[in-house]
C-alpha positions as CSV (number, residue, x, y, z in Angstrom):
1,X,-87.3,-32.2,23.1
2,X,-83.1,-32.6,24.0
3,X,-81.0,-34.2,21.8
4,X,-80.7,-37.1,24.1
5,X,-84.2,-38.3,24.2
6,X,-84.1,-38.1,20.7
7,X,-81.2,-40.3,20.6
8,X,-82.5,-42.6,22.8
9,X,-86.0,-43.1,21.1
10,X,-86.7,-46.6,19.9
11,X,-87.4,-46.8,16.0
12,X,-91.1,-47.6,15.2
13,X,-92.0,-51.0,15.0
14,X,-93.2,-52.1,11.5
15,X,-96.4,-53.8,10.5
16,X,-94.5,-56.7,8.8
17,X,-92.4,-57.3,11.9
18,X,-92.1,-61.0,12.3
19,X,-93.4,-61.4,15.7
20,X,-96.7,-58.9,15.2
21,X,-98.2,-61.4,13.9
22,X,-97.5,-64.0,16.6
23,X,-99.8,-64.6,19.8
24,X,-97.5,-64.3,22.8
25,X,-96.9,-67.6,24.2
26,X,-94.6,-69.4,26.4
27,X,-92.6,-67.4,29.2
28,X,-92.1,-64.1,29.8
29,X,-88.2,-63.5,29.3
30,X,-86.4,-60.8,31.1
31,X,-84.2,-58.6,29.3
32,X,-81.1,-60.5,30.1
33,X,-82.8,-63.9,29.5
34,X,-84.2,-62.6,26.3
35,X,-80.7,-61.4,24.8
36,X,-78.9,-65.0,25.9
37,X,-81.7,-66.5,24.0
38,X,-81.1,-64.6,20.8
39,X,-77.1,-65.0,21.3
40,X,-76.5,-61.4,22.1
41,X,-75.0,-59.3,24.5
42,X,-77.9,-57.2,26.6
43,X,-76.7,-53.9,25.1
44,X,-76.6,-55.8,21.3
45,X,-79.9,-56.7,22.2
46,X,-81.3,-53.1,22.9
47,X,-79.7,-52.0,19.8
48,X,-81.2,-54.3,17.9
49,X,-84.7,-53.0,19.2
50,X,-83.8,-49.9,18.1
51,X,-83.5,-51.8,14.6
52,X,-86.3,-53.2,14.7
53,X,-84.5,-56.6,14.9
54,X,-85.9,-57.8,17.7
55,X,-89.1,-57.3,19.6
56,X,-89.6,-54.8,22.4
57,X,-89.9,-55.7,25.6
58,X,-93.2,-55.5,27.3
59,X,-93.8,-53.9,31.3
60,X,-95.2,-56.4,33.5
61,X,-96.6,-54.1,36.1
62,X,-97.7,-51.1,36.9
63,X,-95.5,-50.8,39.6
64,X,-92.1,-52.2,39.3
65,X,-90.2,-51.7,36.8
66,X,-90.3,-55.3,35.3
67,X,-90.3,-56.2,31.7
68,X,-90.0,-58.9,29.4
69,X,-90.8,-60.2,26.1
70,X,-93.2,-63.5,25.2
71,X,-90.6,-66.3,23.9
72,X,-92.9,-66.8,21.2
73,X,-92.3,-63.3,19.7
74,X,-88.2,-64.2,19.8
75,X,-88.9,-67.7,18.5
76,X,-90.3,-65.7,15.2
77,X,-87.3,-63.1,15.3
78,X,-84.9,-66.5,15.5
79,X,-87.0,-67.6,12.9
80,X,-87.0,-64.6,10.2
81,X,-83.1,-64.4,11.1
82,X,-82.9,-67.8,9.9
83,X,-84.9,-67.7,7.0
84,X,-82.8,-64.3,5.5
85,X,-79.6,-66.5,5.5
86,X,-78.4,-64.9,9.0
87,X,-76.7,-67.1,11.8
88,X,-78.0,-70.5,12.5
89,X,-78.8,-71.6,16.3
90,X,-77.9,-75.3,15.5
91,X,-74.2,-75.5,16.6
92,X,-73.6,-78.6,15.1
């Protein structure tokens, strides 16, 4: 295996993730949708999957190269952010 696709493989997702446990609901974000919801830039948001921040996104098809993640599954990321004292959504 090269050193770059060792570099560029995602970390394993753990059990205790907070969205695992989540049934995907709502819409189906698209990468760019997905970071702007979570308050990130797109390439913060792929290093946070590499974290194991944030869920991974999902291929929608076979054949294109769509993806996206259930808002449900960010909802609980938000959520367990939240909860562990990080950055609040509510601006006010």
């Amino acid at each position: 295996m090269s050193q770059s696709t060792k570099n560029n493989q995602a970390a394993p997702i753990a059990s205790n993730a907070p969205w695992c446990s989540v049934v995907p609901r709502g819409p189906m974000l698209r990468p760019a949708q997905a970071a702007n919801y979570y308050g990130v830039s797109l390439s913060t948001y792929y290093e946070l999957i590499k974290d194991g921040v944030v869920p991974p996104f999902l291929k929608l098809s076979n054949r294109a190269r769509a993806s996206g993640v259930p808002q449900g599954w960010l909802d609980a990321a938000i959520a367990a952010r939240q909860s562990q004292g990080g950055p609040s959504d509510d601006l006010s």
